[in-house]
C-alpha positions in Angstrom: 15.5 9.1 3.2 12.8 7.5 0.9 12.3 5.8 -1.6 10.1 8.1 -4.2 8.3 7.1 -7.1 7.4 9.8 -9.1 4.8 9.6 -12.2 4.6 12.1 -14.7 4.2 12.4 -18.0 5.7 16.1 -18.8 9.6 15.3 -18.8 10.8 18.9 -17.9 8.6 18.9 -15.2 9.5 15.3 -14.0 13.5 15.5 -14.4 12.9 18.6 -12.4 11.2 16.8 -9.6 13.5 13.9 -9.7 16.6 16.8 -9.6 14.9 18.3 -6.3 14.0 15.4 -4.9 17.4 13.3 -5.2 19.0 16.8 -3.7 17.4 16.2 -0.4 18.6 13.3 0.0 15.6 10.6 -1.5 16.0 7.8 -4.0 13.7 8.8 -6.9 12.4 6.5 -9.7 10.6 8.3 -12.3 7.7 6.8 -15.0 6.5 8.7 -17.5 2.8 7.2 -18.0 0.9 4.7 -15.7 1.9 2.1 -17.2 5.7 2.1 -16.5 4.4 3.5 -12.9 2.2 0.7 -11.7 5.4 -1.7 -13.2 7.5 0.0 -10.9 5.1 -0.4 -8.1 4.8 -3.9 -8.4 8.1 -4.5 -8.6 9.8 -2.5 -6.0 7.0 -0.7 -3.6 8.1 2.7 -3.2 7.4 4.6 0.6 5.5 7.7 -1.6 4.1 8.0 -5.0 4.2 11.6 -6.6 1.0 11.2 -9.1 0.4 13.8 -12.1 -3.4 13.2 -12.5 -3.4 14.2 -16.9 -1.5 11.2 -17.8 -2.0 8.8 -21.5 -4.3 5.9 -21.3 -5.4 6.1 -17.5 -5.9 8.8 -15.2 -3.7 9.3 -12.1 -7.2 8.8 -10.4 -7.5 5.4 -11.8 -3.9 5.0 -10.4 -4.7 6.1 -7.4 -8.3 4.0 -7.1 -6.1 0.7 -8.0 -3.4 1.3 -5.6 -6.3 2.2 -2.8 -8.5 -1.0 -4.0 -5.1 -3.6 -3.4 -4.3 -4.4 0.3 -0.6 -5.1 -0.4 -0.2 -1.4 -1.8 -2.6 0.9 0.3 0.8 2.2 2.8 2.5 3.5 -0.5 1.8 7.2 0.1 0.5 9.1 -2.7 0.8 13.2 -3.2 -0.8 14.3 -6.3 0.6 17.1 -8.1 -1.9 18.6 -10.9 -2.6 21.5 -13.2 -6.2 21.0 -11.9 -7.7 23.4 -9.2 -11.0 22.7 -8.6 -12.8 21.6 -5.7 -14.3 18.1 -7.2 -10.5 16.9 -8.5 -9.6 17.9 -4.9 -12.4 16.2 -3.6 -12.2 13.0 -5.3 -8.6 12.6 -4.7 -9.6 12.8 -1.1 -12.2 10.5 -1.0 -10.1 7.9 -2.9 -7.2 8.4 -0.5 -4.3 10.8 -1.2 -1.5 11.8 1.7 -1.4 15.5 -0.4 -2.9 17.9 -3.0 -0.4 20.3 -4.7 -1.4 22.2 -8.0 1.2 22.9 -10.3 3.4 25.4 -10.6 5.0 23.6 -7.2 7.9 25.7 -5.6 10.3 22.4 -4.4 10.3 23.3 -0.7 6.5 22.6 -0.9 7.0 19.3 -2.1 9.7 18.6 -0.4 7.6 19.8 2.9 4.8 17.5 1.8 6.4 14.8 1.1 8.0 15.0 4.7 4.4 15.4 6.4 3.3 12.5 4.1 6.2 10.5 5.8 6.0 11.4 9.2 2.3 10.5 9.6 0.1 7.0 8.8 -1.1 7.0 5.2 -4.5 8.2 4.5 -5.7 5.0 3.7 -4.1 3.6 6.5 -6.6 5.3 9.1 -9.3 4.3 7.0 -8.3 0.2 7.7 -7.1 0.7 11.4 
């Protein structure tokens, strides 16, 4: 299975991803701001980012813009799972590059079935560079 980073900053919701996550069968690494995240990036690329997008001191959209912006990180898959609903969040998370869209509350078999599409299929960014 993959390796999983997830990135979230609300712990029940995070420990609940990482429960769900590590059931099917993935290796899950959890950061609680962007900081730690972008620390675990660097130091062990995972295959798929889960990205909250209200995070402390940046914005899972700045995370996402750096990840996008550096060559050696662009084929790490990124789903972003967010409170937010509306159509320019969506929008700009598309533009920038993301492999999914969720808004929370997220049941885990709709994760889990994202993350699996976002697996099976060349990153976003990917396409963009081909």
């Amino acid at each position: 299975m993959a390796r999983i980073l997830v990135i979230e900053d609300d712990e029940s919701f995070r420990d609940l991803v990482r429960l769900h996550l590590s059931a099917a069968g993935h290796t899950v690494q959890v950061a609680e701001d962007p900081e730690a995240g972008l620390r675990s990036i660097l130091a062990e690329a995972p295959e798929l980012v889960v990205l909250d997008i209200d995070l402390p001191y940046l914005s899972g959209i700045e995370v996402l813009e750096a990840l996008r912006s550096d060559p050696g990180y662009r084929k790490v898959r990124v789903i972003v799972v967010t409170a937010h609903r509306d159509d320019e969040t969506y929008a700009r998370c598309r533009d920038i590059g993301t492999d999914g869209f969720l808004t929370k509350p997220v049941q885990s078999g709709e994760l889990i079935e994202a993350i699996r599409g976002a697996l099976s299929r060349p990153s976003e960014i990917e396409k963009r560079y081909s």
